[in-house]
C-alpha positions as CSV (number, residue, x, y, z in Angstrom):
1,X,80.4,-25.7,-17.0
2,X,82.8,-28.8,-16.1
3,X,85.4,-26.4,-14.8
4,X,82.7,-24.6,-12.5
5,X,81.7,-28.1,-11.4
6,X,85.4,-28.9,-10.3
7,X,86.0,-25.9,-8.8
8,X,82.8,-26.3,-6.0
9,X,84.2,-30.1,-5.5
10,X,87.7,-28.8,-4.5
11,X,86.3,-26.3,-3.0
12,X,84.0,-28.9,-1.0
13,X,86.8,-30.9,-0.5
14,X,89.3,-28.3,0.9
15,X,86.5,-27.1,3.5
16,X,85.6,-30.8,4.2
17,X,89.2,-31.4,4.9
18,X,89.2,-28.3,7.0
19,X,86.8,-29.4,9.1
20,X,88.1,-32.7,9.8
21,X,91.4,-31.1,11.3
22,X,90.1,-28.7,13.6
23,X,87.6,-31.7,14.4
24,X,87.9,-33.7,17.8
25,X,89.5,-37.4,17.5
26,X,85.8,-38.6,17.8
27,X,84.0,-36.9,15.1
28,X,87.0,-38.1,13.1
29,X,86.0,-41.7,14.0
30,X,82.4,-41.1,13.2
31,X,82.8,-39.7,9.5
32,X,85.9,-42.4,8.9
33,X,83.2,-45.1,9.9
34,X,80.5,-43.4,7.8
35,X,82.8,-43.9,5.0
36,X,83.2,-47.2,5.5
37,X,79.8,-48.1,5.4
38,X,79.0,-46.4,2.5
39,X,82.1,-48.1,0.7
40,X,80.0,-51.4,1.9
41,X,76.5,-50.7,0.8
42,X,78.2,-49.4,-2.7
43,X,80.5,-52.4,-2.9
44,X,77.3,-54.9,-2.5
45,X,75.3,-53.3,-4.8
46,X,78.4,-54.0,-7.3
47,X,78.4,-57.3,-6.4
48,X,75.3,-58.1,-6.8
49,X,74.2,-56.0,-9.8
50,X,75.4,-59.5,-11.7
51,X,73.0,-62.3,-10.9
52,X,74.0,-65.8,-11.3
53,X,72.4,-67.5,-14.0
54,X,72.3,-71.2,-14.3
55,X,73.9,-74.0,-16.6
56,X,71.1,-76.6,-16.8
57,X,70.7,-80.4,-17.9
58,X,68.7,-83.6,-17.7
59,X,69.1,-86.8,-16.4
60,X,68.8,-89.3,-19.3
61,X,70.3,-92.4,-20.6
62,X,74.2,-92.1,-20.8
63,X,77.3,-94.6,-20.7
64,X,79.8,-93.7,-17.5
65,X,83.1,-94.5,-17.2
66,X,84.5,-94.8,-13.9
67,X,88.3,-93.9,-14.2
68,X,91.4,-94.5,-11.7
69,X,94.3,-91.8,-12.1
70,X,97.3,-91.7,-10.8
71,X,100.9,-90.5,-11.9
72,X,104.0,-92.8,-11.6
73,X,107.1,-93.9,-14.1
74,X,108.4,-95.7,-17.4
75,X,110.4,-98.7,-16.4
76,X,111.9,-101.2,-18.3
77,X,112.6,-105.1,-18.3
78,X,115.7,-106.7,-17.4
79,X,118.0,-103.8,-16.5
80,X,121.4,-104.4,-14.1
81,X,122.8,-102.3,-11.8
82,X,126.7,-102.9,-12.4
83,X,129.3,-101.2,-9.8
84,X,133.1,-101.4,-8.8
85,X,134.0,-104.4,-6.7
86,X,137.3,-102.9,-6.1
87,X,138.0,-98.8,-4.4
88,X,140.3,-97.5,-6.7
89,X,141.0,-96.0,-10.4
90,X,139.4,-96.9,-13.8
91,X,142.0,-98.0,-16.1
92,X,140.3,-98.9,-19.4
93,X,136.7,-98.8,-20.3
94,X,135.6,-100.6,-23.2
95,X,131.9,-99.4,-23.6
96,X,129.8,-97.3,-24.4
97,X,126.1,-95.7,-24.1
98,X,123.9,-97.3,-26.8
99,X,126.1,-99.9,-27.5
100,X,125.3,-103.8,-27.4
101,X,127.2,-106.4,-25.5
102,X,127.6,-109.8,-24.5
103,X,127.3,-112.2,-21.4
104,X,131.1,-112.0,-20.3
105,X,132.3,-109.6,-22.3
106,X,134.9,-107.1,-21.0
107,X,132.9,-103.7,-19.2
108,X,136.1,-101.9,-17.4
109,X,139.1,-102.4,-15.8
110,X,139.9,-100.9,-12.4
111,X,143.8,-100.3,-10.4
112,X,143.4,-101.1,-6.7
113,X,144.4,-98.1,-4.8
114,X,144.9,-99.8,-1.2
115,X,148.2,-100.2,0.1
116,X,150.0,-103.2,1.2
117,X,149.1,-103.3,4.7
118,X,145.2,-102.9,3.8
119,X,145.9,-105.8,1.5
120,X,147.6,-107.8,3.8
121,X,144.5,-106.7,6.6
122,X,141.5,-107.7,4.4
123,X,143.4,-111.0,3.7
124,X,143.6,-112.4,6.9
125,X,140.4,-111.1,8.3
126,X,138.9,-113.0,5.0
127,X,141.3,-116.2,6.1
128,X,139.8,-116.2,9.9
129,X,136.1,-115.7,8.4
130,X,136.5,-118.8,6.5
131,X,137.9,-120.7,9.2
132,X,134.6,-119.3,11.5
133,X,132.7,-120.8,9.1
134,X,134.1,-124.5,8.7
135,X,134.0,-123.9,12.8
136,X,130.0,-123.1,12.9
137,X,129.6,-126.0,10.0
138,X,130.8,-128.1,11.8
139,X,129.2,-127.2,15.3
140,X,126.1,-127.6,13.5
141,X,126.5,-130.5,12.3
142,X,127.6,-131.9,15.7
143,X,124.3,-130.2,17.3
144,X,122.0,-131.9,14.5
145,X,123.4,-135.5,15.1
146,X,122.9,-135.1,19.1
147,X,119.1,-133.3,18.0
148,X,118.7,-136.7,16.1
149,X,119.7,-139.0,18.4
150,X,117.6,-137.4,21.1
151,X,114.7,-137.6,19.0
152,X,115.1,-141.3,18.4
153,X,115.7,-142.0,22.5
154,X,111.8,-140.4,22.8
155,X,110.0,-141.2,19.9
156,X,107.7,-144.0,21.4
157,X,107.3,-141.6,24.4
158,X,105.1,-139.0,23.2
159,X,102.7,-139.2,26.1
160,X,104.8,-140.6,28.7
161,X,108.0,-138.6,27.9
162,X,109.8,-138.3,31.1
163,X,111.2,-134.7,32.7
164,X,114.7,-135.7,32.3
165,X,114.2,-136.7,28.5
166,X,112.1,-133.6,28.0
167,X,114.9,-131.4,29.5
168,X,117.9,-133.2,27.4
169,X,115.8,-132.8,23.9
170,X,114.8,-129.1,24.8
171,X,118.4,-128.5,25.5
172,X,119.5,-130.2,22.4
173,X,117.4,-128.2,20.6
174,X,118.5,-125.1,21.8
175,X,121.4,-125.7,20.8
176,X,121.1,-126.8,17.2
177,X,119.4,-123.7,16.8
178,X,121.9,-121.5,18.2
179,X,124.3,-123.2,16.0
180,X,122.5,-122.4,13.1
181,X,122.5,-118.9,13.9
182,X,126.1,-118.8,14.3
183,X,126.3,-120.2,11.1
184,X,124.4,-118.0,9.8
185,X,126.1,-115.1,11.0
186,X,129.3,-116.8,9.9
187,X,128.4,-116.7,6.6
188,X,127.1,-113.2,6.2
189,X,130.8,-112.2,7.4
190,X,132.8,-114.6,5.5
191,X,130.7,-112.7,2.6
192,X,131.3,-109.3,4.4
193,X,135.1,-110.8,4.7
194,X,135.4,-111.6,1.4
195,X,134.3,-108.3,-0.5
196,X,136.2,-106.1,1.8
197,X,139.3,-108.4,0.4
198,X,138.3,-108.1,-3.3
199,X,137.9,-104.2,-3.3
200,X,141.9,-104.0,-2.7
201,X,142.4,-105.9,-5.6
202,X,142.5,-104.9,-9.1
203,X,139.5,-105.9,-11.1
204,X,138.4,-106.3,-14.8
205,X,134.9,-106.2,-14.4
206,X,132.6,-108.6,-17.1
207,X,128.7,-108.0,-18.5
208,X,126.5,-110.9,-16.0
209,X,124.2,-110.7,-18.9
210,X,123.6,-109.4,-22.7
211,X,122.0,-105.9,-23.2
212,X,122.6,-102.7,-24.4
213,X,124.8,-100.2,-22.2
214,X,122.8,-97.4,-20.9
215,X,124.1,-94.6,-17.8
216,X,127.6,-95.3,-18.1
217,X,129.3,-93.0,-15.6
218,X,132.6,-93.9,-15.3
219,X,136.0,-92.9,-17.2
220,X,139.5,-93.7,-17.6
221,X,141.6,-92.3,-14.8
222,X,138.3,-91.5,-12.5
223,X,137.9,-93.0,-9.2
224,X,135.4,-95.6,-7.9
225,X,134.2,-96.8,-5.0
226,X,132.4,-100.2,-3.6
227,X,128.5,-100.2,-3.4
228,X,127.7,-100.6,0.6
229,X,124.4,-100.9,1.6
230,X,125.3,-98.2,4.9
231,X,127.4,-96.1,2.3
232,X,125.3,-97.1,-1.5
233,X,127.1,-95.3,-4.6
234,X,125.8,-94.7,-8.3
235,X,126.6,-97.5,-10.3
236,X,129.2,-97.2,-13.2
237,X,126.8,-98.4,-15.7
238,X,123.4,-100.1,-16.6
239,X,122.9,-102.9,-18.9
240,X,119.4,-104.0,-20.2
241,X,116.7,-103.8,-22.6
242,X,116.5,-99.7,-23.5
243,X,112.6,-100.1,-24.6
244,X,110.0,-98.6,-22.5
245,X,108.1,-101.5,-21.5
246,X,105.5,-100.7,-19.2
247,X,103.9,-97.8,-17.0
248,X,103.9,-98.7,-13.0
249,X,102.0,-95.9,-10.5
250,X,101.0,-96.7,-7.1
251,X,97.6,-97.3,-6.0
252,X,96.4,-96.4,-2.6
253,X,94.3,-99.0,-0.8
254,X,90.9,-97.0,-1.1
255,X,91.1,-97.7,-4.9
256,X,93.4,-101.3,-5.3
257,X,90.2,-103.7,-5.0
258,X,88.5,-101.8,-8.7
259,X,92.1,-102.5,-10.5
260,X,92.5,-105.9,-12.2
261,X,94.6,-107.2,-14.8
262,X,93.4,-106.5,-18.6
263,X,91.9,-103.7,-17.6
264,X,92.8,-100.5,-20.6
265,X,95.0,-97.9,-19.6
266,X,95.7,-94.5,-21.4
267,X,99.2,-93.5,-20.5
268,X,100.1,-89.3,-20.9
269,X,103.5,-87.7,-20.3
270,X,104.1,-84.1,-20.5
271,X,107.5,-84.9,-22.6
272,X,105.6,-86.0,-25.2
273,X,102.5,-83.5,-26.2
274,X,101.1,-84.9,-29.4
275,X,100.2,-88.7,-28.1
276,X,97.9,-90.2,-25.3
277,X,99.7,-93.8,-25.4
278,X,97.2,-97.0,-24.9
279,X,97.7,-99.7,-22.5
280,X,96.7,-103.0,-20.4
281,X,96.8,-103.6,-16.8
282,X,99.4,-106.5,-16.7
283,X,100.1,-107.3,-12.9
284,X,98.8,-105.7,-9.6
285,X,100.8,-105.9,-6.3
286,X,99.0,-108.6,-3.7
287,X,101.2,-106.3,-1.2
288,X,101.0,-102.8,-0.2
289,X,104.5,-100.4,0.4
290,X,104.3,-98.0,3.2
291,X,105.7,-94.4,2.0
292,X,106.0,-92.0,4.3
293,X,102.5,-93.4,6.6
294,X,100.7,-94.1,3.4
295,X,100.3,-97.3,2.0
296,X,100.5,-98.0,-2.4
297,X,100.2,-100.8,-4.4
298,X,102.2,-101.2,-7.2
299,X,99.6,-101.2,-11.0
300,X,101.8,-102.3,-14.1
301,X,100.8,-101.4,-17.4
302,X,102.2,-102.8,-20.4
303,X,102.2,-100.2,-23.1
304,X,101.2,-101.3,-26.7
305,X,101.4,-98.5,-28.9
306,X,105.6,-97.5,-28.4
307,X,107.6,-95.4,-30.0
308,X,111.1,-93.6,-29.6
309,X,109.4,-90.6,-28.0
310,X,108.7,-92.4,-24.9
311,X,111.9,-93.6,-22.6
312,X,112.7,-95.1,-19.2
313,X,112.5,-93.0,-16.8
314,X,110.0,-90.4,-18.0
315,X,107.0,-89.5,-15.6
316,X,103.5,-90.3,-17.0
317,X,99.7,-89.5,-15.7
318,X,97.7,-93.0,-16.0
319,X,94.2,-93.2,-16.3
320,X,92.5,-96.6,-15.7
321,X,89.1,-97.2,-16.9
322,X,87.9,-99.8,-13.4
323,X,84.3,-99.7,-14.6
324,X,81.8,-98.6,-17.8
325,X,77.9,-98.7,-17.7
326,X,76.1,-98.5,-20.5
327,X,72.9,-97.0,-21.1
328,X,72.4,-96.1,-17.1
329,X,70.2,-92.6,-16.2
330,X,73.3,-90.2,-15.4
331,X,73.7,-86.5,-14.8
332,X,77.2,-84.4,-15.3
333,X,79.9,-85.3,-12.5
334,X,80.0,-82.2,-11.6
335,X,76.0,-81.8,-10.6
336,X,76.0,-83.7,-7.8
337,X,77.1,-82.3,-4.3
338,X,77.5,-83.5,-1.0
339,X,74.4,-82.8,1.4
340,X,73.5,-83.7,4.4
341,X,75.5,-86.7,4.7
342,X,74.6,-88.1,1.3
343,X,74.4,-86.8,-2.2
344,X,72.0,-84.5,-3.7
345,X,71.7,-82.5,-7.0
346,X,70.2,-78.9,-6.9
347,X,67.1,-77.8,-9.1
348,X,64.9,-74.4,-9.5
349,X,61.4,-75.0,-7.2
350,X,58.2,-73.5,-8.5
351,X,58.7,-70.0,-7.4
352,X,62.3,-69.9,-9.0
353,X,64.3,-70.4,-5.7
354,X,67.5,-73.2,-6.1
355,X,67.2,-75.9,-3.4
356,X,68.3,-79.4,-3.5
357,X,67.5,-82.7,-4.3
358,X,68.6,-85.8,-2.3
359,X,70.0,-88.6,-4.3
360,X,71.3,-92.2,-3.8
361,X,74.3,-92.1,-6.6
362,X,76.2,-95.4,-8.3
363,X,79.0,-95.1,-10.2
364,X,80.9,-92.0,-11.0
365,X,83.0,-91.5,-13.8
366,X,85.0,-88.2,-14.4
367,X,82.1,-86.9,-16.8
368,X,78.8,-88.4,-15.5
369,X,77.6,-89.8,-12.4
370,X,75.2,-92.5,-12.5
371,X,72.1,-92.1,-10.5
372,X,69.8,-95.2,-8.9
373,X,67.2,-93.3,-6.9
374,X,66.4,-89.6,-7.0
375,X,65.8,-88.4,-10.3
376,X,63.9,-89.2,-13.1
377,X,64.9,-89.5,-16.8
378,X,64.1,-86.1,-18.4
379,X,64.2,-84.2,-14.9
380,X,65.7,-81.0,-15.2
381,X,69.0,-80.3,-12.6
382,X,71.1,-77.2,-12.6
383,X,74.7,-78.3,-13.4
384,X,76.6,-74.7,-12.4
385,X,76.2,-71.1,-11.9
386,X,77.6,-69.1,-14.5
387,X,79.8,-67.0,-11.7
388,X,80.6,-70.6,-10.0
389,X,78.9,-69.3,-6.6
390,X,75.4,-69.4,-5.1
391,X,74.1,-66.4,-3.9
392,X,74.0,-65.6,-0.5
393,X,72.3,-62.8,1.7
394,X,74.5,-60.8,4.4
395,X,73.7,-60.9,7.6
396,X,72.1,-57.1,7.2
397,X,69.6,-59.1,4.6
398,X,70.6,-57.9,1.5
């Protein structure tokens, strides 16, 4: 019987197929839009053959916890950058990663590799620097004892100070300022002078401070170069204190005012799976950094609970708990929707119908949301639909 029944559908098929090909171009768009809307009426029925159901709860009595999270870095305390003074090549390092050392003590040692004639260049431009200098000292010096003297010719004059003695201490002053600018400036290049001299010498670089050596990226018989702030390198090494010690994430301005020191922190990075670490606001920027048009404020958190899982560097998700209400009427976070301006929670009406429910809304936490006028304790509220949509008619009314 199933064979007969197969053999009248292709036979159905072949004549319907027929039919279409000796058919004119519009009969062909006729039955292809038939089709179509038989594909849609069939395809809504689907659909909606599964009603949404509804997740329900009450308001009542709960403690909410309003929670800041943000992702930022492990840092630690004390840690120096230390580069080359000098271009050249590493002769001897005596370090290693890991390893302690002390204030002075021997880092590297580095073989100038300018020649003479750069020598001899960076020597004298560091010589006529120095001289600038004593120059602008003691120009400015000169231009603070005329200022002085000025100042002592119309100090009983404040009210009757003449044009000529106004004009002689304006111009005195003018130029004690400019003097201090060009010495100033003559500083910045006898220092400018003065490290372009000492990176074509040879150099045995010393620790500024005690530590532990950590990134050490130099070798024996590598090159280095000097740290410029229009041309910055890596440096050769770090020294510093290897423990974690705190979390810092930025903070955007919308949120900065709920942070404030002592406030618990829970500190998570993906490199470590098994432990949510705990942690105390310890310092909060008074002064925002603008990153790319957007403005942060540095949170530190110091992190109490360490161990060797969790190192400098490492990224971490911060949570930090900014407020927590006990014992206020509260309804799941996710319950309350934005309507009409406001807030508003939905709820089933007498005949069965979802509508909503406007509601003025306090403090929300990532679980519950407190509510101050709206509800009442005990009031039922849909939380969710079980397929995570409402239902909505088409615009043929189905």
């Amino acid at each position: 019987m199933l064979i007969n029944i197969l053999k009248r559908i292709t036979h159905m098929l072949r004549k319907l197929a027929s039919w279409l090909i000796r058919s004119s171009w519009k009969k062909k768009v006729v039955f292809a839009a038939l089709i179509l809307i038989i594909a849609f009426f069939a395809g809504k029925r689907f659909l909606n053959s599964e009603k949404n159901g509804y997740i329900f709860d009450t308001a009542q009595k709960r403690t909410v916890t309003e929670i800041i999270s943000e992702s930022g870095i492990i840092t630690t305390n004390g840690t120096v950058n230390i580069y080359s003074p000098t271009n050249g090549v590493i002769e001897d390092v005596f370090v290693s990663n890991s390893k302690g050392v002390s204030e002075g003590q021997e880092l590297f040692t580095v073989k100038s590799t300018a020649t003479q004639q750069e020598k001899t260049a960076a020597f004298a431009a560091y010589q006529v620097a120095a001289s600038a200098l004593q120059q602008a000292e003691n120009t400015r010096r000169s231009t603070e004892a005329i200022v002085d003297r000025v100042h002592d010719d119309v100090k009983d004059h404040d009210d009757d100070e003449s044009f000529l003695q106004k004009e002689t201490r304006t111009t005195a002053e003018v130029a004690n300022d400019n003097a201090y600018d060009g010495l100033v400036a003559a500083r910045a290049q006898l220092t400018s002078a003065q490290v372009a001299y000492q990176a074509t010498q040879n150099a045995t670089v010393t620790a500024p401070i005690s530590g532990v050596i950590s990134n050490l990226s130099v070798t024996k018989g590598g090159s280095v170069i000097v740290n410029a702030p229009l041309a910055p390198t890596s440096p050769a090494l770090k020294i510093g204190n290897l423990r974690a010690a705190e979390a810092m994430i930025s903070v955007g301005e919308s949120d900065i005012n709920k942070i404030e020191v002592g406030q618990e922190a829970s500190v998570k990075t993906d490199a470590v799976d098994d432990k949510i670490y705990k942690g105390v606001v310890t310092r909060v920027d008074e002064t925002g950094t603008v990153t790319q048009g957007v403005v942060g404020f540095n949170v530190y958190i110091d992190i109490t609970d360490l161990n060797e899982k969790l190192k400098a560097g490492m990224t971490v998700d911060v949570d930090i708990v900014t407020n927590k209400l006990e014992n206020v009427l509260a309804v799941p976070a996710t319950a309350v929707k934005p309507y009409q301006k406001g807030r508003a929670v939905r709820k089933l009406n007498s005949s069965g119908e979802m509508e909503f429910l406007p509601i003025k809304m306090g403090v929300k936490g990532k679980e519950f949301a407190q509510i101050i006028e709206g509800l009442a304790e005990g009031q039922k509220i849909i939380v969710s639909l079980t397929n995570e949509k409402a239902e909505r008619k088409s615009p043929f009314g189905f």
